[in-house]
N, C-alpha and C positions, 0 to 999 in steps of 0.2 A: 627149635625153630621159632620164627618170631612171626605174630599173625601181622598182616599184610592187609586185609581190611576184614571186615564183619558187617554185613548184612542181614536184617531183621523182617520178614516179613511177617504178620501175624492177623491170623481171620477169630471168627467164632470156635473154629472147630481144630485147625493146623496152622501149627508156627514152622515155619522154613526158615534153618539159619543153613548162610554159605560164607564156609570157611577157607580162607586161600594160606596154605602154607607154603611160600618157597616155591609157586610155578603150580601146584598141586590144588585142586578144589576138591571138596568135603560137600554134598547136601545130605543134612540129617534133617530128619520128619519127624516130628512129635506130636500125635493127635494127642489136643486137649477136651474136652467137655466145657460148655456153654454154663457158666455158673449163674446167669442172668433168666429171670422166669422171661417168657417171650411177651406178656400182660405187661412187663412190667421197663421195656424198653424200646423207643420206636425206632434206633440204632440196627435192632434183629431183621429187617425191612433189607441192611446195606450188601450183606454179606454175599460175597460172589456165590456159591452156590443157588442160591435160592435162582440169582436173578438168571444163572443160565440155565436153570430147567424149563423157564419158557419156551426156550427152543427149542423142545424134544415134542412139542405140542400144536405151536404155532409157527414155525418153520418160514411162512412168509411174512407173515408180519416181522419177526426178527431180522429177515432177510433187509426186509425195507428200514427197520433203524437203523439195522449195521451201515449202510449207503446214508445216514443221516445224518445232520451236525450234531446232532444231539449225541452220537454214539462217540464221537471224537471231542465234544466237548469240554473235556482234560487235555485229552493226548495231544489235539494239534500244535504244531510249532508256533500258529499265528498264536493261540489261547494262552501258550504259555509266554509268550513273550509281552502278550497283555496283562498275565496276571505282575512281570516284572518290571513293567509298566506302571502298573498301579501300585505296587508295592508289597504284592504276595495278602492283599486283605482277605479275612474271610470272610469278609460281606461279599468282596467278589466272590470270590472262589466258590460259594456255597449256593450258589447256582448253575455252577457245573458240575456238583456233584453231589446232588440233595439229599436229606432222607425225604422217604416218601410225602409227598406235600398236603395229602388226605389225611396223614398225622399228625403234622407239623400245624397243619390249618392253612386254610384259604386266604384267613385272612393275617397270617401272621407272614415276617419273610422267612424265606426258606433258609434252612440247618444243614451248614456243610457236613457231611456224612464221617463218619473215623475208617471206614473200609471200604474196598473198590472202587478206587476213583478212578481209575483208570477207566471205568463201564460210563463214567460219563454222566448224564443223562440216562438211567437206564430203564430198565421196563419197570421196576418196584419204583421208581421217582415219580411217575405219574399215578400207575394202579395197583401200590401197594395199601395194604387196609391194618389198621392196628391193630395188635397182637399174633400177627403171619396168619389167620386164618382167612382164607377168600382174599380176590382180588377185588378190585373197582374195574364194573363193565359196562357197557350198552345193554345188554342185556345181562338174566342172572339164569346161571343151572346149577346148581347143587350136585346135581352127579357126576360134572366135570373135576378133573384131578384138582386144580386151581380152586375149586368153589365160588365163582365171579357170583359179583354180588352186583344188582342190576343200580347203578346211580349215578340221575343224572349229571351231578357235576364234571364226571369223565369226559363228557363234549361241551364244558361249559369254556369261555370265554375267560372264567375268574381262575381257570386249574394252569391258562399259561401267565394270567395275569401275577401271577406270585415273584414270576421270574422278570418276567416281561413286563415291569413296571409302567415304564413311560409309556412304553406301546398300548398298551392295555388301558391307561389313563385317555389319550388321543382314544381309540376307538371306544371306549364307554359314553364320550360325551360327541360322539358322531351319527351320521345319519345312517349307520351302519349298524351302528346296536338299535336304533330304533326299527329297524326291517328288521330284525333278528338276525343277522350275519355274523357268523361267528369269526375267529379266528382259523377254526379247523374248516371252516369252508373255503378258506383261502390257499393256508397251509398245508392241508390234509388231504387235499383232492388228487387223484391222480390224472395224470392231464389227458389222459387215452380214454379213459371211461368214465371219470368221474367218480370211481369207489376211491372210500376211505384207504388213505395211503400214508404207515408211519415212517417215510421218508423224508416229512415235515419239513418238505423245501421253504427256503429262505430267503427264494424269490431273486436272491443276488443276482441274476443276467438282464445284459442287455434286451433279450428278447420278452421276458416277462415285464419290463418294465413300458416295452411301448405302446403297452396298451395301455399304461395307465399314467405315464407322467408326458407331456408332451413341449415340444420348444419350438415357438417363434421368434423367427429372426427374423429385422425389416432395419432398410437404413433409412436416419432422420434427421434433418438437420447435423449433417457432416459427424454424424453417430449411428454404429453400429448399437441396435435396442435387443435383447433379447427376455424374452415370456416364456417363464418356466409354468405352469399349469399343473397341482395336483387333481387329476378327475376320477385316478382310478384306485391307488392306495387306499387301504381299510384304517390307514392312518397316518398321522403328519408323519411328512416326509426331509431328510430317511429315519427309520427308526435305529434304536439300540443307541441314545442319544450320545454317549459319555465317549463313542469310539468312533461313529461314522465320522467323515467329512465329506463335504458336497460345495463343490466349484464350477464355476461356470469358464471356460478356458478360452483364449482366440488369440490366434497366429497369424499377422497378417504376414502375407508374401508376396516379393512382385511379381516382375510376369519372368523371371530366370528362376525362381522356385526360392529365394532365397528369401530368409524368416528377417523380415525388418521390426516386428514389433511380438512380442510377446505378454499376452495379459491375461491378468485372472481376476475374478471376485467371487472371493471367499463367502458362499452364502453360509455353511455350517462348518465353522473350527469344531475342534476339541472339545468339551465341557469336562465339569467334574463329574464324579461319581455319584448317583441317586440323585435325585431332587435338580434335576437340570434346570433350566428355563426350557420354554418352548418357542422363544423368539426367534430364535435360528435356524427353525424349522417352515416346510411349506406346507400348511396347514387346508385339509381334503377341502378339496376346489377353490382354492387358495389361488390366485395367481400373482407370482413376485416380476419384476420387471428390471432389469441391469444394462448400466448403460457405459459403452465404449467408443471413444473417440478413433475415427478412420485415423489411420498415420501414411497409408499410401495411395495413390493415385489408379494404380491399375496393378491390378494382380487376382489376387483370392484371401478372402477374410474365412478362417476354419474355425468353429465353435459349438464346442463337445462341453457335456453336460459331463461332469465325471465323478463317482462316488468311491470311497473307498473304506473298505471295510475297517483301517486302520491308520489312524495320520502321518507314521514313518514309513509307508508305501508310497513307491514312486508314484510318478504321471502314466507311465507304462504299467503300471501294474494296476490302475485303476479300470473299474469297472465303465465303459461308457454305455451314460445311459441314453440318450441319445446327441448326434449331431448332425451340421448339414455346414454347406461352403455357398460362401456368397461370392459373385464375380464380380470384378468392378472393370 
């Protein structure tokens, strides 16, 4: 019989091969031994086991990654259709699925991982510590099964700054890091109580956003004007500079509903990968100003602010962050 395909998966400890003969699957398990001292590789950190015994201890907190972009980080369709987007780089890619960045260093960039990517983001990518012994914690106990070791950089500003390049650039040099505001007091909050939440929202909705960007509309001199306004972002705006885009959109219509004029301007295209410009951004209490020529007489002028998390995403599928209708 002739093999039909072969799949390899392989960790620290077990290699799974599945064999298809002729309609027939085959899994054979062979537990192998870690020939690597754990001192002597910061790789030991990736390995799916380790990272799901978390959840036999912390139960809620895993609860809130699993619900978090960080946990799909790999897996999503949109992530993967960015990595073929960009072209499968492991400079991307190695921010989805790190080894632990307390290894790697704060200040280096982060090291795409050889096992578990599929975990994304996972619990060992933030509070993994070299050589497997002890975590990185808020606090430290020794007599926990983990051995959390108490340090501060686990809430620091610079542990998402590794990933979060641009972002973490705009907030260092803002009036943000001068008040001590971190990143996790934005990200990390849970919005009912205020405790620390590794659900590490993204802020992506329209509803989080209007509290903090806001748009005036005013007509002028036979021009529709529109005022975007950063007041509330912890940084120019939007971030995650290489993949957002951000438009200002307006449809005018006359009085039978029908669309005579459709416009846009493009505040942030596309950029490249790392090292963006920050020109295309609305930089914290920033205000940009866009300007649109009336084309009808009487009707309704409609103008939505719209982000979207990736530039091959329709108009409908953008995020609106906010809008409002002029009548004429």
């Amino acid at each position: 019989m002739s093999c039909l395909f072969y799949n390899l998966l392989k960790t620290d400890r077990v290699i799974l091969i599945v064999e298809k003969y002729s309609g027939f699957s085959f899994l054979l398990i062979f537990a192998i031994g870690c020939s690597c001292q754990h001192e002597q590789s910061s790789r030991l950190m990736s390995n799916v086991d380790r990272h799901l015994n978390c959840k036999s201890c912390h139960l809620d907190q895993w609860n809130e990654w699993y619900e978090s972009p960080h946990a799909t980080s790999w897996t999503s369709d949109a992530i993967q259709a960015a990595f073929h987007n960009f072209g499968f780089s492991r400079k991307c890619q190695s921010c989805h699925a790190p080894e632990p960045v307390l290894v790697t260093g704060l200040e280096n960039p982060p090291v795409l991982r050889e096992a578990a990517l599929v975990s994304g983001v996972n619990c060992r990518s933030c509070h993994g510590l070299r050589g497997g012994v002890g975590v990185a914690a808020i606090g430290g106990n020794p007599n926990a099964a983990c051995q959390p070791v108490r340090l501060s950089a686990i809430s620091s500003s610079q542990l998402c700054g590794v990933c979060h390049v641009p972002i973490f650039d705009d907030w260092s040099k803002s009036r943000y890091a001068l008040e001590g505001r971190t990143c996790a007091d934005c990200h990390m909050r849970n919005g009912t109580d205020g405790k620390v939440s590794h659900r590490c929202t993204n802020l992506l909705t329209s509803t989080n956003y209007q509290n903090s960007i806001e748009m005036k509309c005013f007509q002028e001199s036979g021009e529709i004007i529109a005022e975007v306004t950063n007041h509330g972002v912890g940084h120019n705006f939007p971030g995650e500079r290489h993949n957002r885009t951000l438009s200002i959109n307006v449809i005018q219509r006359d009085n039978n509903g029908e669309v005579q004029s459709a416009q846009k301007n493009l505040i942030k295209g596309i950029t490249p990968f790392r090292g963006e410009s920050t020109q295309d951004k609305i930089k914290i209490d920033e205000t940009i100003r866009c300007h649109f020529p009336i084309i009808i007489s009487k009707g309704t002028i409609e103008v939505s602010l719209l982000l979207k998390r990736f530039p091959w995403l329709s108009d409908d599928e953008a995020i609106v962050v906010t809008n409002t209708d002029i009548d004429l």
